[in-house]
N, C-alpha and C positions, 0 to 999 in steps of 0.2 A: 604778531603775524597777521599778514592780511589777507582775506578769500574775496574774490570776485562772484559775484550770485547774477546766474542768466536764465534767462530758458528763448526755446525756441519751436516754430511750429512745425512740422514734419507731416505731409500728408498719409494718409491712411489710405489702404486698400480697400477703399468705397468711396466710387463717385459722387458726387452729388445728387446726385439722379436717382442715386440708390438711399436718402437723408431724407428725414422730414421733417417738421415740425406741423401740430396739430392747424395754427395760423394756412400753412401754405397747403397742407390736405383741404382744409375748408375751401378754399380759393379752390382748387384743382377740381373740387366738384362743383362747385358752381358754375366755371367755365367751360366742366363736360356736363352736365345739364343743360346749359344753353345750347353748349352746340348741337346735343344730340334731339332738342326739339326743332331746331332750326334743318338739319337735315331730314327730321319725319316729315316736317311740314313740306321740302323739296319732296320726297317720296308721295305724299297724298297728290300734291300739286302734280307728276309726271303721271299719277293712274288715272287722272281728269283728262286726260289731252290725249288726243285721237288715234297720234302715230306712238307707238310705242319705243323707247330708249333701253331696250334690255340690255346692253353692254355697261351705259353709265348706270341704270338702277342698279344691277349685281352692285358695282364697284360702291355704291352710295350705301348698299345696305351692309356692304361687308364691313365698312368706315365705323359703322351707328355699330355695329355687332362688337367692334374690338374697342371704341370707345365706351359702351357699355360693361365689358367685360373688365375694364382698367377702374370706371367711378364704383363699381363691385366690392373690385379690390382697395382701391381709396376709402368707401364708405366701412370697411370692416376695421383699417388699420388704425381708422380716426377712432374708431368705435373700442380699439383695443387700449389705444392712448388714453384714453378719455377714463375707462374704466381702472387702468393700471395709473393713474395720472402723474403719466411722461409726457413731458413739452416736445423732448427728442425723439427720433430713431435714426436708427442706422441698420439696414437689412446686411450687406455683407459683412461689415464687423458692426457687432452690437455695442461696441464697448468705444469705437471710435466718436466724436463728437463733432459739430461744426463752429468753426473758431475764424475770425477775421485776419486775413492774410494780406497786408497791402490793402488795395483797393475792394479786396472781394475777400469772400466768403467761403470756406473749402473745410472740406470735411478730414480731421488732422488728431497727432495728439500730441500734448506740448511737452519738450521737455528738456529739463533743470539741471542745472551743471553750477558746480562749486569750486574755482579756479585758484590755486594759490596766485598769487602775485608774482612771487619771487620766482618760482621755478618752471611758473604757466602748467604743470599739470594738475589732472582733474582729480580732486579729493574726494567730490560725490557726486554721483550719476544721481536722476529718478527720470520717468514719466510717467505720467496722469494726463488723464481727459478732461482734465480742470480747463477752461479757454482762458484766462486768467490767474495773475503769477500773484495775486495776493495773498495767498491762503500757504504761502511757500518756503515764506522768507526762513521762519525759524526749522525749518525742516529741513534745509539746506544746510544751514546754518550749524545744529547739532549734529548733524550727520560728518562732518567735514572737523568739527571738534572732536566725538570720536575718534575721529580716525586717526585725527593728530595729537589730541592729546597735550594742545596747549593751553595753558595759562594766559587771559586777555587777549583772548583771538579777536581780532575785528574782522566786521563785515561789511562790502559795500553793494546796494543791487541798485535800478534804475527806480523812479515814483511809479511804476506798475507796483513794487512792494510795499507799499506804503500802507503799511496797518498797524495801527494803537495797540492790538493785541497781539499779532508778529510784534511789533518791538519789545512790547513788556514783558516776550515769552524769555527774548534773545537775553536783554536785561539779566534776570530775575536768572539766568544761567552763566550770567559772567560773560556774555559776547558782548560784545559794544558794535550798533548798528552804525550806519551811514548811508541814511535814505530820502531821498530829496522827498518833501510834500506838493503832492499834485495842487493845485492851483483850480478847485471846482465850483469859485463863488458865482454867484450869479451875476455878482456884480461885475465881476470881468466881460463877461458877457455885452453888461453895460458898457462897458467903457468907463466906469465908476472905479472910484477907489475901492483896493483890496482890504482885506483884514490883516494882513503880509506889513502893509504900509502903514498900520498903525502900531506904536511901539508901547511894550508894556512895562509901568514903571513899580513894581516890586513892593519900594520902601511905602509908596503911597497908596498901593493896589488902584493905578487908574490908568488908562489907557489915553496916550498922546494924539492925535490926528495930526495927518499931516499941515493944518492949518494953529497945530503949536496948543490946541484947546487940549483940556483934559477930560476925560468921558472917565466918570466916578460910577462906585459901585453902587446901585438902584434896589434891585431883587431878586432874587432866587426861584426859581421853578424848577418841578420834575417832569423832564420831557422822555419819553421810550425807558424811564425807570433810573436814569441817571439824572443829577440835580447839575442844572443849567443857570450859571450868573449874568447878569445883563447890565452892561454898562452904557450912560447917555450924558448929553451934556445939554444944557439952555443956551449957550454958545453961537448951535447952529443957525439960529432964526434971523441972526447979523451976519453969518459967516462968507466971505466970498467965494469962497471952493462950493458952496451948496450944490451947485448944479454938478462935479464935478463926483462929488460925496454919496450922495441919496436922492433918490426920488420918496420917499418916505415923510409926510408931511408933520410927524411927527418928531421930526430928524434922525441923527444915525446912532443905529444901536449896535454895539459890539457883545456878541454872546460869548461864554466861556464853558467847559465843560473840563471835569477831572482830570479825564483824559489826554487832553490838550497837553496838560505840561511833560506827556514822555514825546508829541511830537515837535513842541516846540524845544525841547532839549537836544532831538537829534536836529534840528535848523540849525542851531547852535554849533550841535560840532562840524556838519560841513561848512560854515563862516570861518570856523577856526582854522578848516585843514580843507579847503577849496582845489585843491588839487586831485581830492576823492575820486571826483566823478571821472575825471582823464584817465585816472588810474585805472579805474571799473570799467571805462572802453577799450583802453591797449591791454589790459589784461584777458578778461573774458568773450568778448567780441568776436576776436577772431577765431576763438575755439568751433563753434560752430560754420563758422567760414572755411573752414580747414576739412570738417570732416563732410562738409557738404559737395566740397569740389573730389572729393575718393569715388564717388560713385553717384548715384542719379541724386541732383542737389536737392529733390526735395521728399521724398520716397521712403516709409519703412517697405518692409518686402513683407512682414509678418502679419497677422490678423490677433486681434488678441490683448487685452492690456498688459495679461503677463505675459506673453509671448515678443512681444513687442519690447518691453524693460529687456528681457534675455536678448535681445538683437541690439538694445543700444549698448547695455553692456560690454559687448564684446565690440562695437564699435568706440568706446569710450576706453578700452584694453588698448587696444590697437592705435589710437590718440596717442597714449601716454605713451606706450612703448616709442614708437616714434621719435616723440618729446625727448623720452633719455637717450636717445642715440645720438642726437644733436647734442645733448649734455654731456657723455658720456660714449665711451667708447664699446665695442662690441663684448672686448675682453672683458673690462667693469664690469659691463653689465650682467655676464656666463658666471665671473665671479660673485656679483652681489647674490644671483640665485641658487 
């Protein structure tokens, strides 16, 4: 049986306006410090000169009074962050966070849906003010087994889930993942060959390059408390791809870590069954397209992280029900209940 794993971002009931971060409080006093020295220094300038401006000095001094009274409330909030050391806030809902939407920035909370394949409804709801779907996969994932109660449930989400420890959780409970690997070398960046592009040969423990060399195994180190192998070849220093390979003038080294072989296990099974990812858009995609066109497409109405869960809920109720009417007829359905 197959589940479809998404999430999606839903704005919260606090503007932006109403969000901070400790970064952009700092900036906000500095920019009202300047200004409010730059308008004293207009007020000294108008008491020097002979004809008096009473209508613009009121107006100038009320400016410096309400912009004072705002770096006040700026300098307290930074000051509370600082102490309680939060990077975020959020004054109308506390529990709301700021997460990237498209092009911008909005204050939102995300959330996770767990889609059968075969019959498109939702087997499990969540939200969180996670702004990121990594920390998710298997939490979907056992939630949605659960409930169904199958034997070799597979699961398929986008490389937003892509975690060595989400897979080994799903593993180690009998799910079988299907998670593409994000592609975060530096080398791409370059324009250099990937680590993707070089194949690893098993029988020999050495890794292939695409210029047909073989990079053997060299040494071991322990980096962040996990043991890290490093593979290199004498190869490079004749090689024609060099420019193409490394900048590294010691030529190219491939690193390995433990954990590498549960994600190079699941690359493996989407090579096998490359229709995965189709499947993971026409199945779960639309879910969230669907419940967005009911009502305001981007909006909870509630404040609250649990308040918030209780309103997707019953938006998530309401999803399904639906779903079986199109399946299923009215009667069925008065009967199944």
């Amino acid at each position: 049986m197959l589940i479809a794993i998404d999430g999606s971002k839903f704005l919260a009931v606090n503007s932006r306006e109403r969000s901070f971060t400790q970064d952009r409080l700092r900036q906000t006093i500095a920019t009202l410090d300047e200004r409010i020295t730059k308008y004293l220094a207009r007020l000294d300038a108008a008491d020097k000169e002979e004809t008096p401006r009473r209508t613009e000095d009121a107006a100038l001094a009320a400016k410096i009074a309400a912009m004072s009274e705002r770096l006040e409330e700026s300098r307290v909030l930074l000051g509370y962050m600082e102490e309680t050391n939060k990077n975020e806030i959020s004054l109308t809902d506390p529990d709301s966070r700021r997460m990237i939407v498209g092009p911008v920035t909005e204050v939102c909370y995300n959330a996770q849906v767990a889609v059968d394949a075969t019959s498109h409804l939702i087997v499990a709801a969540e939200v969180t003010n996670d702004p990121v779907d990594k920390e998710w996969l298997s939490t979907m994932a056992l939630g949605a087994n659960q409930i169904l109660g199958k034997d070799g449930l597979e699961v398929v989400a986008d490389k937003g889930y892509s975690s060595t420890s989400e897979l080994k959780t799903c593993l180690d409970n009998g799910i079988v993942p299907y998670v593409p690997r994000p592609l975060t070398s530096a080398n791409q960046k370059l324009g250099l060959y990937t680590k993707e592009e070089f194949r690893y040969e098993a029988g020999t423990d050495t890794y292939v390059c695409p210029a047909r060399n073989a990079l053997t195994f060299r040494f071991q180190a322990q980096e962040k408390g996990r043991p890290v192998r490093y593979y290199a070849t004498q190869a490079c220093d004749g090689c024609s791809l060099r420019s193409q390979c490394t900048r590294d003038k010691r030529g190219r080294r491939i690193s390995w870590h433990a954990d590498e072989a549960v994600l190079e296990a699941t690359e493996q099974r989407l090579r096998v069954k490359p229709d995965m990812m189709l499947k993971r858009k026409s199945t779960v995609e639309h879910v969230f397209g669907t419940m967005k066109r009911w009502r305001d497409p981007r909006h909870f109405l509630m404040r609250g992280l649990e308040n918030v869960r209780t309103e997707f809920s019953l938006t998530v109720l309401g999803y399904n029900l639906r779903r079986v009417l199109n399946l299923r007829s009215v009667l069925e359905l008065v009967e199944a209940f």
